[in-house]
Each structure stands twice: as C-alpha cells, then as structure tokens.
C-alpha positions in Angstrom: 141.6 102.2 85.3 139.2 99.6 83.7 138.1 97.7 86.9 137.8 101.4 88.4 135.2 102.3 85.8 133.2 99.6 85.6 133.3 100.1 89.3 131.9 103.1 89.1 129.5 102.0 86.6 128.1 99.4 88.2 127.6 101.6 91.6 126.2 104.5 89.1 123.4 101.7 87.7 122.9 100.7 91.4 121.9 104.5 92.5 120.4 105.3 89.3 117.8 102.1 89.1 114.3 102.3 90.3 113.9 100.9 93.9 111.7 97.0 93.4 108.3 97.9 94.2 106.7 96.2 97.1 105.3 93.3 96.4 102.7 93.2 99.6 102.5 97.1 100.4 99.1 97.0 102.6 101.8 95.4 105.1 103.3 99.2 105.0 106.7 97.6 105.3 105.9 95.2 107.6 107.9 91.6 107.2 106.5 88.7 105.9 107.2 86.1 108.4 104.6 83.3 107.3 103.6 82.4 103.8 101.0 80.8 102.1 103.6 78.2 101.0 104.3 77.6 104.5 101.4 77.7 106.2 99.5 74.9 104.2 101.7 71.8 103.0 101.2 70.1 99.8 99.3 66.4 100.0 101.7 63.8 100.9 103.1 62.6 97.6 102.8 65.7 95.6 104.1 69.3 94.7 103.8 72.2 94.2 103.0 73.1 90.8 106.0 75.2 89.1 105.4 79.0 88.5 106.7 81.6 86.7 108.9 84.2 88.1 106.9 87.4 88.8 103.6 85.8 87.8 100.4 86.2 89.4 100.7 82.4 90.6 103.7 83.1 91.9 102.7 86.3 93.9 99.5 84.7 95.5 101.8 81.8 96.6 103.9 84.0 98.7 101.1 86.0 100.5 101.6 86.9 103.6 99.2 84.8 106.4 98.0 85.3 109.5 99.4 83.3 112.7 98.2 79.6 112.7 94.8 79.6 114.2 94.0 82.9 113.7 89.9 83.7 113.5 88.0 85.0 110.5 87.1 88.6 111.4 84.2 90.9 109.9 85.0 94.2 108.6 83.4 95.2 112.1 86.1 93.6 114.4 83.3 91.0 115.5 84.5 87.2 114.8 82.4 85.2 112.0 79.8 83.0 113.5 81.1 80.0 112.2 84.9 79.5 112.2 85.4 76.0 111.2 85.2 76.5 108.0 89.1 78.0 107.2 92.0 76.5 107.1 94.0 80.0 107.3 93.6 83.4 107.1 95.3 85.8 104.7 97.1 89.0 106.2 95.5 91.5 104.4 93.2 94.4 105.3 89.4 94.1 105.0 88.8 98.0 105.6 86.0 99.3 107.6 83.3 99.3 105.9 81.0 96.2 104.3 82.7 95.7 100.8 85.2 93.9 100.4 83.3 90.7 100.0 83.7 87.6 97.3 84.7 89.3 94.1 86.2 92.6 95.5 88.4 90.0 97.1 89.1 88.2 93.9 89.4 92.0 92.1 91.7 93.4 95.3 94.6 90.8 94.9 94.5 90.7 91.0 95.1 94.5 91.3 97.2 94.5 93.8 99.8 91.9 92.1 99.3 94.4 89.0 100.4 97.5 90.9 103.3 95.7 92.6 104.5 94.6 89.7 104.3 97.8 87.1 101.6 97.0 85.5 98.8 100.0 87.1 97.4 100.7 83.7 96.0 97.2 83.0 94.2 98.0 86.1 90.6 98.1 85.3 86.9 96.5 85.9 83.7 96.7 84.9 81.0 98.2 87.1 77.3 96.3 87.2 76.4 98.6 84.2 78.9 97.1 81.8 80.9 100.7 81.9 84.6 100.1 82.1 86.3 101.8 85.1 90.5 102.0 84.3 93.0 103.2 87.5 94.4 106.1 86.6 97.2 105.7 88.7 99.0 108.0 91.2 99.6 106.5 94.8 99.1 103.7 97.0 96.0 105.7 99.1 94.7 106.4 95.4 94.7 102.9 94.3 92.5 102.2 97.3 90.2 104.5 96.6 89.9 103.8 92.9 89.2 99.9 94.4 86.7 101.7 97.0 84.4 102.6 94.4 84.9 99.5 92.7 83.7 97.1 95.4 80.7 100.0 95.5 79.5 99.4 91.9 80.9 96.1 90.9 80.2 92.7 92.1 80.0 89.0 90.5 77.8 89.8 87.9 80.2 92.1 86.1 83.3 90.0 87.2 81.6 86.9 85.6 80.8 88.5 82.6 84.5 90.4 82.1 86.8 87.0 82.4 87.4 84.6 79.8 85.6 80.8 80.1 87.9 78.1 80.8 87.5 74.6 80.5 88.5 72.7 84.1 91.3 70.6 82.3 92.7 73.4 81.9 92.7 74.8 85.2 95.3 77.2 86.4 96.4 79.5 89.7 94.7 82.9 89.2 91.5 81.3 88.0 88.5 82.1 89.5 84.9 79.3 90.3 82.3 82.4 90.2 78.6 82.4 89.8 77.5 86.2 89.2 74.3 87.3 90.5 72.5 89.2 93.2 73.9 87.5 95.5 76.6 85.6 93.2 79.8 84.2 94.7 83.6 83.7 93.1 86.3 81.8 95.0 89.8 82.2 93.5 92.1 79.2 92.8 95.2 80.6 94.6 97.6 77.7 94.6 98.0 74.4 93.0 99.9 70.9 93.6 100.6 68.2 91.4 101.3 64.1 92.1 104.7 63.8 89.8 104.0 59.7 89.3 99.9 60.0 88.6 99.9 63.8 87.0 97.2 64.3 89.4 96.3 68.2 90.2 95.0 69.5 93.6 94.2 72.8 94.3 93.8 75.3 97.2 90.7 78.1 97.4 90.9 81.5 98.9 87.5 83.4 99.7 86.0 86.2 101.6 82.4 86.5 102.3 79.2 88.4 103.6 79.6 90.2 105.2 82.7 91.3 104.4 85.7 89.5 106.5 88.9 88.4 106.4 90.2 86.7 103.1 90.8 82.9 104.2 91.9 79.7 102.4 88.9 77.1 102.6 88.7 73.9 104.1 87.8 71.3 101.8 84.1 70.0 103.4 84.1 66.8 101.6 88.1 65.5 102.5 88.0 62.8 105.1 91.3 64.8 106.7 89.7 67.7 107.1 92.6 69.4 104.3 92.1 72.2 102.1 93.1 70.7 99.1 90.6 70.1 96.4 90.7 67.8 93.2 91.1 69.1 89.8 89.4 66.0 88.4 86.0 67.6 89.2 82.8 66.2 89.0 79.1 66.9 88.8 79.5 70.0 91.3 82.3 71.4 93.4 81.3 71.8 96.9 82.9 74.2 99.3 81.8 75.2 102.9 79.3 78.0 102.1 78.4 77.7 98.2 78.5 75.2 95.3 80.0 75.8 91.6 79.6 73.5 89.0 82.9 73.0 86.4 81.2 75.3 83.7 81.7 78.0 86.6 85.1 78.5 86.1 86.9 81.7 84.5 90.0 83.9 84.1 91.3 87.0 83.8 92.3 87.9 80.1 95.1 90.0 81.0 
C-alpha cells in the first residue's frame, strides 16, 4: 500500500506541476537542431567558461542558430550589402518592420530569457525620456508587442544610461560594449572561453544592425584566422567590423 501511494503521489505531482516554459518560444515549437555552442568552437587550448544552470549565460549559449553559411537578412528580406563580416547567424525573428536594431537586440534576448524563465515582471526599460516602461504580462503575442513599442521609443541612449558600469576585468556573459547616442551602438558579450593553464579569457559578440537584420555573432576583424573570438585583455579600443568601443564602454544589466 506504501509503494502504491507514493505511486500515486508522484504521478499526482507529475499532472499537477506547471509544464517548463519554453525556453526559445519565437521557434513556436520548432526543434533546436544547432546551437551556439556548436556552431562556433572554442580556441584551441581553451573552454568554455562554466555557467550557471538557468542563467542568462547559460540560455544565450544554447540559442538556437541558423544553418552554417547562412546570409545576414534585413528586416525587408533583402541580403545585407556586406556579408563577410559574421561568423553565424542567430535563428530568431527580426519582424517586419525597421526596429529591431543594436540595443532592441540586446533588450529582445534579455527579455526573452526573463519570460522563459518566470521572471516577466522584472521585465522593463527605459524609453529615451528616462520614463520607465514595465511588461505587464499576459501572452507571448503581448510580450511582443510590449517590446514593439519598446524598440519604438528606446534605443542606446536609454540602454546605456539604465545598466550598471563594469570594469573589463571583470567582464562577464550577458554584458553589454554600448556607446548610446543618436546613432549609438551596443554589442552583447554572448559567450565566453577560458585557457585553463594561462587563465586567459576570450569572448564571442552577438550584434544586429541598421537597418534592422538578422542578429549574428561577429567576426573578429583583427584575428589573423579570421575567428570570432575576441580578447578579454583589452586594450586602447576594441575594434569590431562596423564600430569601435573603448573598455570604459562596457555595462550590465542590474537585474
């Protein structure tokens, strides 16, 4: 009679327990067959850096990519004019109009990881003005719209101003190299690898662009291999293909 209760129990728990939220849901249920783990190596002779369960590092490094070789589109359809400046492309949605650019990219996956992982009402971002805009929450088609009028009245300028400084030795996934203005630009720091004899730290950068396009994992324009890895040891300036930050750039989100 024991074994048959907790039987029962345990099937009761099973049925009674929420269903996991989906981690990736602009897929709409849609496999993940390549990840950004897979599609970009680590540098011969290190690895990747250890993450937290169900942490924001630990989301981005499981997004899902496009096939290898796959263009950078514009919200349009029409290919970017130059395309040697990615390494992959992330399989996510740019929508159909022109905004969805640098930070709304930055802003669309910090949101999204927040929604897939309970977290809708730390949702929130500041438009241009300073006024604080908060998701209200209801469904998936809401959230979208909530991040449509975002991308309308927010930009690197508020982002910059919202996130919390950080000092590049202390450089983590999730942060974010912006430079608000009118134009600004952020890249976000969406994966990281360390040398486990030297300590040395490499990173990867993820980016969309204007116009809007396809978010895509940059090419490193000063690597001799042509990789997409970049040194956390950073210098005067850190150049990427299509804007440069300097260290005092770099930020992150307080929540």
């Amino acid at each position: 009679m024991a074994l048959r209760s907790i039987i029962l129990a345990a099937a009761f728990c099973a049925l009674a327990a929420p269903a996991a939220a989906d981690p990736y849901p602009w897929l709409k249920g849609a496999s993940v067959s390549r990840t950004l783990e897979q599609a970009i190596a680590a540098p011969s002779g290190f690895s990747r850096t250890a993450v937290a369960a169900g942490s924001f590092a630990a989301w981005l490094r499981r997004l899902p990519m496009k096939a290898p070789g796959a263009p950078v589109k514009l919200y349009d359809g029409r290919m970017k004019f130059d395309q040697q400046h990615h390494a992959a492309v992330i399989d996510i949605d740019t929508g159909a109009e022109n905004l969805q650019q640098c930070a709304d990219a930055v802003m669309r996956l910090r949101a999204e990881y927040l929604l897939a992982h309970g977290r809708a009402r730390d949702i929130a971002f500041n438009y241009t003005d300073g006024k604080r805009q908060t998701f209200a929450g209801g469904s998936y088609d809401q959230f979208r719209r909530y991040m449509r009028r975002i991308f309308s009245y927010a930009g690197t300028y508020s982002l910059e101003r919202e996130m919390q400084k950080i000092a590049p030795a202390d450089i983590a996934i999730g942060d974010v190299f912006i430079q608000g203005g009118f134009p600004g630009h952020a890249v976000l720091v969406i994966d990281m690898a360390e040398n486990v004899k030297t300590g040395e730290k490499q990173f990867l950068l993820s980016q969309s662009y204007m116009p809007a396009q396809d978010m895509h994992i940059l090419k490193n324009p000063r690597a001799s291999d042509a990789s997409s890895w970049y040194r956390a040891t950073l210098g005067a300036e850190l150049v990427t293909p299509e804007w440069i930050f300097k260290p005092g750039d770099l930020r992150r989100f307080k929540k």
